[in-house]
C-alpha positions in Angstrom: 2.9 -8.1 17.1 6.3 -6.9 16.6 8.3 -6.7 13.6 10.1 -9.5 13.7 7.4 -11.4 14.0 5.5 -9.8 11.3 8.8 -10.7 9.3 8.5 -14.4 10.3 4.7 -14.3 9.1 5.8 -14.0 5.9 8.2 -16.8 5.9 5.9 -19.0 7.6 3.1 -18.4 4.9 5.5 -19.1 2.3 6.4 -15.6 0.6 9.4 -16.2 -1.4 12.2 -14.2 -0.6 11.8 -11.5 -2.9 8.1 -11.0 -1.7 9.8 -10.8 1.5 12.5 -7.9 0.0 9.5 -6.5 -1.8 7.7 -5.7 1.9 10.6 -4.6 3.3 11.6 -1.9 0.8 7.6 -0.6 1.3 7.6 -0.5 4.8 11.0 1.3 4.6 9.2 3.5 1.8 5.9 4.0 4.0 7.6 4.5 7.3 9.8 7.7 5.3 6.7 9.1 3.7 4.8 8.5 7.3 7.4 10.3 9.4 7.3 13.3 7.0 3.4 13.5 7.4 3.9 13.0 11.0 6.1 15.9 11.1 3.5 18.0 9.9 1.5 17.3 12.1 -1.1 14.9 11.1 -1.9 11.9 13.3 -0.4 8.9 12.1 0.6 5.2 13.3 3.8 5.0 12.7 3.7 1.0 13.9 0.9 0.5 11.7 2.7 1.8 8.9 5.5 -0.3 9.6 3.3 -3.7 10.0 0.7 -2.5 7.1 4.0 -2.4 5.3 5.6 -5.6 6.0 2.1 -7.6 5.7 0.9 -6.3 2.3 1.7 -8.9 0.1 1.4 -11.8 2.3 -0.8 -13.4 0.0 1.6 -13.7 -2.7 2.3 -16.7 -0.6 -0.7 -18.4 -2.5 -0.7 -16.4 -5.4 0.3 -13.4 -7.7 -2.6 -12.9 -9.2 -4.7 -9.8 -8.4 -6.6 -11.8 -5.9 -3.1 -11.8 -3.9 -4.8 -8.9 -1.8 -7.7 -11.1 -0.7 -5.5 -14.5 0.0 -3.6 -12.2 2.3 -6.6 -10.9 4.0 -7.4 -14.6 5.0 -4.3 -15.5 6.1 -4.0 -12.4 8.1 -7.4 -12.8 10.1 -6.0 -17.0 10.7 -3.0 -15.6 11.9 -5.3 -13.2 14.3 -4.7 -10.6 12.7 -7.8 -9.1 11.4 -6.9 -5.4 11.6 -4.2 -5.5 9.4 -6.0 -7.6 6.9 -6.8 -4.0 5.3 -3.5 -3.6 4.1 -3.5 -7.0 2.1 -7.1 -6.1 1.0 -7.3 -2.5 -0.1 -3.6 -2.2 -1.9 -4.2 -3.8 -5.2 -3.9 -0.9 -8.1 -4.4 2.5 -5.7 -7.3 0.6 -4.7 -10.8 -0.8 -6.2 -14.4 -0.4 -6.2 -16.9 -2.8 -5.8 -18.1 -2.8 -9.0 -14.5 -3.4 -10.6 -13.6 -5.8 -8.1 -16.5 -7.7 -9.2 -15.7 -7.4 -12.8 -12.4 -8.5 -11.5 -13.7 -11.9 -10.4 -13.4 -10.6 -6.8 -16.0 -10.3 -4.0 -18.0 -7.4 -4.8 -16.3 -5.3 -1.8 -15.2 -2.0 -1.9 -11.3 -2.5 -1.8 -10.0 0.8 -1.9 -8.0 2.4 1.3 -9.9 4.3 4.0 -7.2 5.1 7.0 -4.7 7.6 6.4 -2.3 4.2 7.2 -3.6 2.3 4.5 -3.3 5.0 2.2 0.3 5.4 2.8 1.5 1.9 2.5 -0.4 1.8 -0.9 1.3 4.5 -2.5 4.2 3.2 -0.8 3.9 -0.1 -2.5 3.1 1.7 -5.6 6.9 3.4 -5.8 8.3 0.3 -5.1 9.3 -1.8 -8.2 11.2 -5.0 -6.9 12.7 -4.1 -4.0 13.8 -0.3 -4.8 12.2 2.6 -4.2 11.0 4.6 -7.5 9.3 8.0 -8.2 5.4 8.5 -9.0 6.4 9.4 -12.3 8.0 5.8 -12.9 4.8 4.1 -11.5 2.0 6.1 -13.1 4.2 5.1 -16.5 4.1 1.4 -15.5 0.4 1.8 -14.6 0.0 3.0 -18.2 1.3 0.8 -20.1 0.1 -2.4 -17.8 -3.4 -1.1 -17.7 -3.8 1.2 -20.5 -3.5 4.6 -20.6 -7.4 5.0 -19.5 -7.9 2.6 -16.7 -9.7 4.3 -13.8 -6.8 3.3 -11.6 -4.8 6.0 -13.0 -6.9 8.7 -11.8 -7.0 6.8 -8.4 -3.5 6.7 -7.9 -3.8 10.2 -9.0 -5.6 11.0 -6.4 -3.9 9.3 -3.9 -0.3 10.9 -4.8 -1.8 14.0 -4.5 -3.4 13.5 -1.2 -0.2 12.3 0.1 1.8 15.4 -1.4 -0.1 17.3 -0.1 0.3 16.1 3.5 3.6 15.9 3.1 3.8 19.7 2.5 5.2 21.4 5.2 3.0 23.9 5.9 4.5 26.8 7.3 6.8 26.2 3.9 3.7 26.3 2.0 1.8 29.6 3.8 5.1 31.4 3.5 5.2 30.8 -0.6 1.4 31.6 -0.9 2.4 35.1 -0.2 
């Protein structure tokens, strides 16, 4: 699949335009955050970025709801696409556990990224309010006061900025102000 094809995905399922602005501005968002982790070295996909990115939110076709991720999911594995049905699945809120997702009304699946990919476009998506790119301490202040100030999704999204700081880092930057 190319991009433009991923791009007409969306507009075949139905995302409304925004939606479709929405995934552009996190693939842009991933793909800068990618190429800095790339350029330290670690082995990323930098075309799965970009498609993880574009196809995130394709099940806001159906619906806005939380259960978004899953809709996507589906469509994405009708479309063929099964391996980028991850990125629909595991972006919702930093990610979620089975045993919220169930309380959730969801399947009782583990939803929360595994691939160093998947992890990017979600924080990605996280930064990205509309269609503009915003900082970590904008979205952890939206996660706050949307989910209250002691949802576990905090500390995951937490977690996940600082794993993705950290691999950002460049390292020869970092060993030489350890000293």
């Amino acid at each position: 699949m190319d991009r433009e094809r991923a791009i007409r995905a969306l507009r075949e399922a139905g995302c409304p335009k925004n939606v479709i602005e929405h995934c552009l501005a996190v693939e842009r968002t991933a793909l800068s955050i990618a190429k800095k982790i790339s350029s330290n070295g670690h082995k990323i996909d930098l075309w799965l970025v970009s498609l993880g990115g574009l196809l995130h939110d394709i099940g806001r076709s159906r619906t806005h709801g939380i259960e978004h991720g899953i809709e996507g999911g589906k469509i994405l594995r009708r479309l063929g696409l099964g391996d980028l049905a991850p990125f629909a699945e595991r972006h919702i809120g930093s990610g979620i556990p089975a045993d919220e997702a169930k309380e959730l009304g969801l399947p009782a699946c583990d939803f929360i990224p595994k691939t160093l990919e998947e992890k990017v476009v979600t924080y990605a998506d996280k930064l990205v309010n509309k269609n503009k790119r915003g900082t970590y301490r904008q979205a952890l202040k939206w996660f706050k006061s949307n989910l209250g100030p002691e949802h576990p999704a905090l500390d995951r999204f937490k977690r996940l900025h600082e794993e993705i700081q950290s691999l950002m880092k460049n390292k020869r930057q970092f060993q030489e102000t350890a000293h």
